[in-house]
ZAMARGU-4260 file (C-alpha; in steps of 0.2 Angstrom, whole numbers, plus 5000, padded with zeros to 4 digits):
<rodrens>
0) 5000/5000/5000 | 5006/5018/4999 | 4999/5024/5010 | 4995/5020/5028 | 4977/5018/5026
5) 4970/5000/5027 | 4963/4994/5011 | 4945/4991/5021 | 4946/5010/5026 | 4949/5016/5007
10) 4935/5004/5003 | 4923/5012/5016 | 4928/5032/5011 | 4926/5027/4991 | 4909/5021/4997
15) 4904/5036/5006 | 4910/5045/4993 | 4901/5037/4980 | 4885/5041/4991 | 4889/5057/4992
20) 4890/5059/4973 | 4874/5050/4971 | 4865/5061/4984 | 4873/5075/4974 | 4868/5068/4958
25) 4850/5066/4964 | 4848/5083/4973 | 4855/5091/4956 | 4841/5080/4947 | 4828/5084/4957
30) 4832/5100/4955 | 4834/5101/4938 | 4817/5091/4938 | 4808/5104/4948 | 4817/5120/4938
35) 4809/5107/4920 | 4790/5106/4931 | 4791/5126/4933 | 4795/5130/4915 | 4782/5120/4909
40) 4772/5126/4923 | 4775/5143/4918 | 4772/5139/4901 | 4756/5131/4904 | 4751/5147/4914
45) 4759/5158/4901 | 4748/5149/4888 | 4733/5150/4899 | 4734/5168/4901 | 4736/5170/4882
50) 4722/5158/4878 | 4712/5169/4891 | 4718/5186/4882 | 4709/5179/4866 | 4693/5174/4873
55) 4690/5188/4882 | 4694/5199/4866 | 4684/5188/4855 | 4667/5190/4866 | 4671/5208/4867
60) 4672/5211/4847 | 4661/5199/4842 | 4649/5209/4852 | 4655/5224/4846 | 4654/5219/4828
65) 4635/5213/4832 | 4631/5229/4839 | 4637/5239/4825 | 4629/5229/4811 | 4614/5233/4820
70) 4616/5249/4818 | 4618/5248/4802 | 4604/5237/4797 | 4585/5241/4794 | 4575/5248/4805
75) 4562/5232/4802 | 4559/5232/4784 | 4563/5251/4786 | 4578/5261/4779 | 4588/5267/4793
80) 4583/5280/4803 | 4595/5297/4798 | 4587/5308/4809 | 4597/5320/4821 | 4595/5311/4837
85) 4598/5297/4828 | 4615/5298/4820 | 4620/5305/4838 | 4614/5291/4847 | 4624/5278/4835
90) 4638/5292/4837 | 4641/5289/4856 | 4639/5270/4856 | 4654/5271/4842 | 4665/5281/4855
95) 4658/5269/4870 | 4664/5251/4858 | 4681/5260/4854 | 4687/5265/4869 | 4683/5250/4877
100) 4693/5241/4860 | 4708/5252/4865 | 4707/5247/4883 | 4714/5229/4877 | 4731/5223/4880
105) 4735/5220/4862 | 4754/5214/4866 | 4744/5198/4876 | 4734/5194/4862 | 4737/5180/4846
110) 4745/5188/4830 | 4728/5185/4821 | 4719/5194/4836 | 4729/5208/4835 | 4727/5209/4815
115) 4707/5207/4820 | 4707/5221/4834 | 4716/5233/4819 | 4703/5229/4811 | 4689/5232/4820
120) 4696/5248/4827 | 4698/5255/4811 | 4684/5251/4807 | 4676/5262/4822 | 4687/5275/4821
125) 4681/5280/4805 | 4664/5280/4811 | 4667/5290/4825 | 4678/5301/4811 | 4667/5304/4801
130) 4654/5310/4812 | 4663/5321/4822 | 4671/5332/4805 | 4652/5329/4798 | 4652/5320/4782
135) 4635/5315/4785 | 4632/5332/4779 | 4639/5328/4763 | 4630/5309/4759 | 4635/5311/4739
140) 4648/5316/4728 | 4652/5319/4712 | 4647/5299/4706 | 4633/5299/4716 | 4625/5297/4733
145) 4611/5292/4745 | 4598/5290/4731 | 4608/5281/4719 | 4613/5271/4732 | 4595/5264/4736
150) 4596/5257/4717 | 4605/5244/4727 | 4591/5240/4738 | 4584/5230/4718 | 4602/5224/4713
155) 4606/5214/4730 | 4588/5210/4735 | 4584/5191/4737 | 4566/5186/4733 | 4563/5168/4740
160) 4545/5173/4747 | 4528/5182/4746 | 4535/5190/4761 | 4552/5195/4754 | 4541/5205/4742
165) 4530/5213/4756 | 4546/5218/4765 | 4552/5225/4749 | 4537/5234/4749 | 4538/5241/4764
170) 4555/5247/4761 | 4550/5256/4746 | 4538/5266/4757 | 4550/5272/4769 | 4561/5281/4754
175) 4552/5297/4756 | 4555/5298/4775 | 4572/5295/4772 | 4576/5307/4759 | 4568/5320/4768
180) 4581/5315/4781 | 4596/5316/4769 | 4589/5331/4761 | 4589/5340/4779 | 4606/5336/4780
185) 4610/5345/4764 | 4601/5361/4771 | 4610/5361/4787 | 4626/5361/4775 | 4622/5373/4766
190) 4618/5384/4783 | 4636/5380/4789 | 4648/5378/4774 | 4649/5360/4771 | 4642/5359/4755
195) 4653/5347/4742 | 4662/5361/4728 | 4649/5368/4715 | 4660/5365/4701 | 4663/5349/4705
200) 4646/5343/4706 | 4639/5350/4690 | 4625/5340/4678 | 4624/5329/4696 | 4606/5332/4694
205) 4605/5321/4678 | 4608/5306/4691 | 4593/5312/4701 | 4582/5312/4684 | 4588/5297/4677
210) 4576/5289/4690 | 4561/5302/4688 | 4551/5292/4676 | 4531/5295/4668 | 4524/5276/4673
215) 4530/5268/4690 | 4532/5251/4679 | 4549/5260/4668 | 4556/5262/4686 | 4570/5256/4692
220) 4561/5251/4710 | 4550/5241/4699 | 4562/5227/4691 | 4558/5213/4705 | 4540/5214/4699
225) 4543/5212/4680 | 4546/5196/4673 | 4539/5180/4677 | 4528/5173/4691 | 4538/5166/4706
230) 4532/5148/4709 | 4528/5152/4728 | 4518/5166/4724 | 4499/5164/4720 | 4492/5174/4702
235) 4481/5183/4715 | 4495/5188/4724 | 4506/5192/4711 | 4494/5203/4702 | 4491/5211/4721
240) 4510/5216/4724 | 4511/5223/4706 | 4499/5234/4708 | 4505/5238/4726 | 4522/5243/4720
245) 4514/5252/4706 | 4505/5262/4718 | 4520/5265/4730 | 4529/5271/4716 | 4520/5282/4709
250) 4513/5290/4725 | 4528/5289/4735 | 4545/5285/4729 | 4543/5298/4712 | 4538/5312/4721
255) 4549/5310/4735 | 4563/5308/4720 | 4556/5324/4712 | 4558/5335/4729 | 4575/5331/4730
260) 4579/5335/4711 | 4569/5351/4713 | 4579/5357/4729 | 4596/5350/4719 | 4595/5362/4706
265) 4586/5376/4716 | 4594/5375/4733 | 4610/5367/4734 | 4620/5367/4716 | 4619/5387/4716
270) 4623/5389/4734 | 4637/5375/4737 | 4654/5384/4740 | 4666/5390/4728 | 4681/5383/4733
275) 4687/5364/4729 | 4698/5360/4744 | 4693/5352/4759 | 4705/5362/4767 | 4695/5376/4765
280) 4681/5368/4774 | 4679/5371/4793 | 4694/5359/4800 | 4698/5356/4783 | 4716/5353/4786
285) 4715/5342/4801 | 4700/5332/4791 | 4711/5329/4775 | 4724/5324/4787 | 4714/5311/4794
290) 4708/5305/4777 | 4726/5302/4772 | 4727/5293/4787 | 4711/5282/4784 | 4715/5279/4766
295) 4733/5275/4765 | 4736/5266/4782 | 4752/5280/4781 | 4756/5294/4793 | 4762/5305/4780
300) 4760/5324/4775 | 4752/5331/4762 | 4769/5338/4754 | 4776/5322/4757 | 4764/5314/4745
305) 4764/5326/4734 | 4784/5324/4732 | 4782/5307/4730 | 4770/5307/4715 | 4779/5321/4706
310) 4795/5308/4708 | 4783/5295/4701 | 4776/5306/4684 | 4794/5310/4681 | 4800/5291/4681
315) 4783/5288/4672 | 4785/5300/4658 | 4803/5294/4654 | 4795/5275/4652 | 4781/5284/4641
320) 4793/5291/4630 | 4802/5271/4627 | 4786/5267/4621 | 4781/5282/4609 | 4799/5277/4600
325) 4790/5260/4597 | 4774/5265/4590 | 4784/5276/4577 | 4774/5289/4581 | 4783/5305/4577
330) 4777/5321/4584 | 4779/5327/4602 | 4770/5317/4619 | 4755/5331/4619 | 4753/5326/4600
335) 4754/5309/4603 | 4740/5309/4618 | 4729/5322/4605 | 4732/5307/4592 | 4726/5292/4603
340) 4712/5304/4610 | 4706/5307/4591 | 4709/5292/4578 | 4693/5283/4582 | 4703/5265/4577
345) 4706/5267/4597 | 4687/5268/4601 | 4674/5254/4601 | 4658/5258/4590 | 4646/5251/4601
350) 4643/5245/4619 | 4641/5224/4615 | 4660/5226/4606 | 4665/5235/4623 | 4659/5223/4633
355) 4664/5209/4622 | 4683/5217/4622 | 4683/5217/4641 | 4674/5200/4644 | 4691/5192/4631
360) 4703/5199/4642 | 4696/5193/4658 | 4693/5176/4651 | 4713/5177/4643 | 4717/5182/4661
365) 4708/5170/4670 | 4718/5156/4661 | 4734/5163/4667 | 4729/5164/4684 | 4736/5147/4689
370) 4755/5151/4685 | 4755/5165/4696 | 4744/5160/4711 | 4743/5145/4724 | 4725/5148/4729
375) 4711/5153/4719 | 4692/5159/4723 | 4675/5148/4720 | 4666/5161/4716 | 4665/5170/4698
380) 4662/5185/4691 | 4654/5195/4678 | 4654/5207/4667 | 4640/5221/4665 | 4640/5237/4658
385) 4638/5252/4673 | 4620/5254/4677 | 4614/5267/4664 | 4605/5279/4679 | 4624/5282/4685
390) 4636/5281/4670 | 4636/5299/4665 | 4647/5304/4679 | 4653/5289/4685 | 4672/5281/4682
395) 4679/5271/4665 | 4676/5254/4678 | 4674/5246/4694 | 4672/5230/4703 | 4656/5226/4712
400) 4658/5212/4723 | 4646/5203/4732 | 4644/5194/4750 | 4633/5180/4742 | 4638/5163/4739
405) 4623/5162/4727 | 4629/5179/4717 | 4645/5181/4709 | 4655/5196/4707 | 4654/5210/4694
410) 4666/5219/4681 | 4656/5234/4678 | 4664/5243/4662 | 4656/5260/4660 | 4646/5262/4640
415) 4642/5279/4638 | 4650/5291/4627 | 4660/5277/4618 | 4670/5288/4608 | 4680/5292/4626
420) 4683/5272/4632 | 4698/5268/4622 | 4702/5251/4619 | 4720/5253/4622 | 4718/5255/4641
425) 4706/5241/4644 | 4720/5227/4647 | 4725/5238/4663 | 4705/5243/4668 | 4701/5224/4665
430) 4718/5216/4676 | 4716/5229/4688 | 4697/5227/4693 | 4694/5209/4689 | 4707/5197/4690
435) 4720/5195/4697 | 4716/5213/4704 | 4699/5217/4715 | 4690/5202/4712 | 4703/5191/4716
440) 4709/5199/4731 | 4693/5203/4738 | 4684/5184/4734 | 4699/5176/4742 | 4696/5186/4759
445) 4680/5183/4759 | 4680/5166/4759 | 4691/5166/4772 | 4679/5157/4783 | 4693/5155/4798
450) 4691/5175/4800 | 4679/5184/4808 | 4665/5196/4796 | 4671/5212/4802 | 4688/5205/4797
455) 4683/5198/4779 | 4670/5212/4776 | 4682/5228/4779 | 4691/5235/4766 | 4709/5244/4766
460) 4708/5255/4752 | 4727/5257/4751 | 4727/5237/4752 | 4715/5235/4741 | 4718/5248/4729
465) 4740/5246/4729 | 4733/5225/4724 | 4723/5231/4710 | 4738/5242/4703 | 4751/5229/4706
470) 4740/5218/4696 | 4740/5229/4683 | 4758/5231/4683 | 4757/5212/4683 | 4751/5211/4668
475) 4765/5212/4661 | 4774/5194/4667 | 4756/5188/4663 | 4758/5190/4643 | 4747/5205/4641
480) 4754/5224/4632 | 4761/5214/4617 | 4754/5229/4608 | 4762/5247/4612 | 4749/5256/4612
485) 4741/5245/4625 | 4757/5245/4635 | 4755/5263/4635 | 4737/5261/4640 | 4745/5252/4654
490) 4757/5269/4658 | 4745/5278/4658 | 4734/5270/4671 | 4751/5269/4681 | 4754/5290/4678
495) 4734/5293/4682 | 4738/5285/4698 | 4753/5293/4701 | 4744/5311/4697 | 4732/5309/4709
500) 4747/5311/4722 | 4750/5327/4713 | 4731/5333/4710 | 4724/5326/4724 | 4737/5334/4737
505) 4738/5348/4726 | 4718/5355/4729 | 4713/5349/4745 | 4729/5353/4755 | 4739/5366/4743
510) 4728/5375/4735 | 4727/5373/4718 | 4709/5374/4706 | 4702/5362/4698 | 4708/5366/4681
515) 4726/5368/4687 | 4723/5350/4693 | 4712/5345/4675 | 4728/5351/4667 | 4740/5340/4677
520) 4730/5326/4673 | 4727/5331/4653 | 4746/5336/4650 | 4753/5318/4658 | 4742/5305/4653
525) 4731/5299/4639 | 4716/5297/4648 | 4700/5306/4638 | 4694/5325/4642 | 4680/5315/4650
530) 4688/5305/4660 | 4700/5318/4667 | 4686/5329/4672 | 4675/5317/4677 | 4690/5309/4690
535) 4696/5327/4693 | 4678/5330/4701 | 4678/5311/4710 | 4695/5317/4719 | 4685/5333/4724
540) 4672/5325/4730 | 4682/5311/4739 | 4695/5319/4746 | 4712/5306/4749 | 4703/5292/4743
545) 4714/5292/4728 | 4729/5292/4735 | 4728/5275/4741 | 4732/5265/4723 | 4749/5272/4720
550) 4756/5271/4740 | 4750/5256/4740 | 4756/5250/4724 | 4773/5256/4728 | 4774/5244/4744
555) 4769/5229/4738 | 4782/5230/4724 | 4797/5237/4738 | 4791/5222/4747 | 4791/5211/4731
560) 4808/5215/4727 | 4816/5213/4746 | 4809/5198/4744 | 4818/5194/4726 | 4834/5203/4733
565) 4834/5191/4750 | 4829/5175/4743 | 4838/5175/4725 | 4837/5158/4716 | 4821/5153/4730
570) 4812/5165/4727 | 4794/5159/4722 | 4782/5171/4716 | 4767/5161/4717 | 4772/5159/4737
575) 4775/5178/4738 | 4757/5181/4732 | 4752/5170/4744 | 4759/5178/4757 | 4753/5196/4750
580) 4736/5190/4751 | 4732/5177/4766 | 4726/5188/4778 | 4717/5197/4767 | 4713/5219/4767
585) 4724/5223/4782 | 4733/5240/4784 | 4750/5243/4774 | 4760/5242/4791 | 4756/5226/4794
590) 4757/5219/4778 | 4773/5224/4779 | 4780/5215/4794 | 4770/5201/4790 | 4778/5200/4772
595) 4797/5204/4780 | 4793/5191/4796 | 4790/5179/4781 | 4806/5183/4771 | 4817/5181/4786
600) 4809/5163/4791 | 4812/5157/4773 | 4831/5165/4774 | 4831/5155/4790 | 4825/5141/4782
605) 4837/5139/4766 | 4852/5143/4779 | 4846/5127/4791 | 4843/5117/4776 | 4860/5122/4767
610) 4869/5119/4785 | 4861/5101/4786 | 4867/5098/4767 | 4886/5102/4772 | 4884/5092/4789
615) 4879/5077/4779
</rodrens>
């Protein structure tokens, strides 16, 4: 031995030794036990609390949201009540529903909850908005208002039942009341200065006489009672409503349309203000704001908008003049624009050939779809020429959706005065509100069953809008602007949208008139004389509305190309249109973290995958 310790001895210290490294090992298990049993006890509680978050937000907006719809809805079969006390009462419970929306912890909520509480509380802001800077003083613009409006009460009625009819019935009698409503609001703004510009609003009254007529049957409000007899309803009672509606018509709904065009052309065209900016309105400046706000998603000046499209028409105009040099075309770009304006091989010579044109490039696009997107819509769409009663004044085209599942969507393409729809523009029109631009976008959302309504059925313009011009943009990868004259079409759109941050910045917030604005538009793009003045008088009448397609336009495509830059030989553009659109209309902020968290977890995920590859 080496040392004086019997070998029994060293036996019995290793022992205890070992004992000791046991008990050691043990306590520092247990412990290490108890720290795993708190983390996932914390987590479980962390979890829970979340969880609890969530429900308690869901039950709040879900009654929210069935509150606020409603308000909104019918009085019984009646329109709703516009009345003074009335609006102030739904005012208050707006304020009352948003402050207890801004009262939630939004940092303990889901990612999906806290896109649904942005939702919702834009949704209420604006309410609350527009009540408090009065634009129930102004219910119309320049393409219409409150009494076109109720043409919609025909289009998206559903007549299933005697009773349908007899609540549609008693709809129609309650017109008169609620005109007189509107019409008291128009007074008021008179009284105060809140009338819409006079310029802008000139010939409006030619959409309040399209729907004065000299029989009740040649009505618009008539339609559901022409045609032929529903199977659930008797010949006894069908001859019954008939002449009810005839009756209601003729007594009620005519004369209650021929007040209001009387006060229109005696009251409140001559009396509206002179000026054309909602600046100069009371609180003008701080309302314009706070439809730049509403509009783009964006907190951005006036002047910085207005930088930003003069940036645009600069880059815009350079492209333009690429494509003049193709055409052959030689002359300057003011005789070029006179020259597609003029030569009437740019003009369809009657409506069907329109339509026809229009319905070829939908279908062509349609069958493209698939290259360029993952995930496409059930439902279909349409297309219909702009209801006759509101064409004169109203834009080249628009998308009308619908919340039916037994009703498709519509391409409406505006056929009055032909010789100012040029042909060459109607890839872009067509891409932009059809497919893959609003109903695309908007059918996807709302079949998005796993979202709530107030979610699916709320509409970012600046979203919304930005889609519909990127789709135009688009366009291009899709095979379409083979012909110069159409891709100019297509520039032209693009530099329409880009004016409007000009125009649209230019007369509500810097003073510029209405022709300095007209002129703008005329001297940059190819649209007709028409069309400029009748969109000149839209932005008037809308004011920041328009600056939403160009903003938003201009993100997706910075985002598209991170994406591109990021994710070089992976990058799948199907995925990224995708991503663009899974959680459909959202604000332009959160479309762009959600589009950058998204780039990062695929640069994560190529990295980890190519690691693994080297590894191996």
């Amino acid at each position: 031995m080496r040392s004086g310790i019997p070998a029994q001895s060293n036996t019995k210290i290793l022992f205890k030794t070992s004992l000791a490294a046991t008990a050691i090992a043990l306590l520092l298990s247990g412990c290490a036990s108890t720290q795993e049993t708190a983390s996932k006890a914390n987590t479980a509680t962390t979890q829970q609390a979340a969880e609890n978050a969530d429900s308690r937000y869901t039950e709040l907006a879900d009654g929210i949201f069935k509150k606020l719809q409603a308000q909104g809805s019918q009085q019984g079969n009646q329109l709703p009540d516009m009345s003074a006390a009335a609006l102030a009462e739904r005012a208050e419970e707006q304020k009352v529903w948003l402050a207890q929306l801004q009262q939630v912890d939004v940092s303990a909520l889901s990612r999906q909850n806290q896109i649904n509480h942005r939702m919702l509380t834009y949704r209420l802001q604006n309410l609350v908005d527009g009540y408090t800077y009065k634009e129930h003083y102004m219910p119309l613009n320049a393409e219409g208002g409150f009494h076109s409006n109720l043409g919609f009460m025909v289009r998206n009625a559903s007549f299933r039942s005697f009773e349908d009819y007899q609540n549609y019935l008693e709809r129609l009698r309650s017109v008169p009341r609620y005109m007189v409503q509107q019409t008291a609001w128009l007074q008021a703004a008179l009284a105060e200065g809140y009338t819409q510009p006079k310029a802008a609003m000139q010939g409006f009254e030619e959409s309040i006489a399209a729907y004065i007529v000299q029989a009740p049957e040649d009505s618009l409000f008539f339609e559901p009672f022409t045609g032929k007899k529903p199977i659930f309803v008797t010949a006894t009672q069908w001859v019954q409503l008939q002449e009810e509606a005839a009756t209601i018509i003729d007594e009620q709904v005519l004369p209650a349309y021929q007040s209001y065009f009387d006060f229109m052309v005696m009251d409140y065209l001559p009396n509206s203000r002179d000026s054309v900016g909602a600046s100069e309105l009371p609180d003008g400046r701080d309302y314009y704001q706070n439809r730049i706000k509403h509009f783009t998603t964006l907190d951005l000046t006036p002047e910085e908008i207005h930088q930003r499209g003069l940036d645009e028409v600069k880059r815009i105009r350079n492209e333009m003049a690429i494509v003049i040099e193709q055409t052959g075309f030689e002359g300057s770009f003011e005789e070029f624009t006179d020259f597609l304006r003029t030569d009437p091989q740019f003009y369809p010579e009657t409506a069907e050939e329109l339509l026809k044109e229009a319905a070829y490039i939908a279908k062509k696009a349609d069958g493209e779809l698939p290259k360029f997107f993952k995930k496409l819509p059930r439902q279909p769409y349409g297309v219909a020429p702009v209801p006759a009663e509101i064409a004169p004044k109203y834009t080249t085209g628009r998308y009308a959706g619908s919340n039916r599942d037994d009703r498709a969507g519509f391409y409406w393409v505006n056929t009055y005065a032909l010789d100012r729809r040029p042909l060459y523009q109607m890839e872009a029109l067509t891409l932009h509100e059809a497919a893959p631009g609003h109903h695309l976008q908007g059918a996807l959302a709302r079949e998005m069953s796993d979202l709530p309504d107030y979610r699916r059925y709320t509409y970012i313009s600046a979203f919304g809008e930005g889609w519909g011009l990127y789709a135009e943009w688009l366009g291009k990868e899709m095979g379409f602007y083979q012909d110069p004259y159409s891709d100019f079409g297509r520039l032209s759109y693009e530099m329409w949208r880009a004016a409007r941050l000009v125009v649209d910045t230019g007369m509500h917030a810097m003073g510029w008139s209405r022709e300095q604005a007209m002129d703008f538009m005329a001297s940059n793009t190819a649209l007709s004389l028409h069309n400029v003045k009748t969109e000149i008088d839209r932005y008037i009448t809308w004011p920041g509305q328009a600056l939403s397609y160009k903003l938003g336009e201009m993100l997706i495509r910075q985002l598209r190309t991170e994406a591109e830059q990021a994710l070089g030989a992976d990058f799948d553009l199907r995925e990224f249109h995708e991503v663009i659109l899974r959680n459909g209309s959202i604000p332009l902020d959160v479309l762009q973290q959600e589009t950058r968290n998204w780039i990062d977890s695929q640069v994560a995920e190529r990295s980890a995958e190519r690691s693994a590859a080297n590894d191996a």
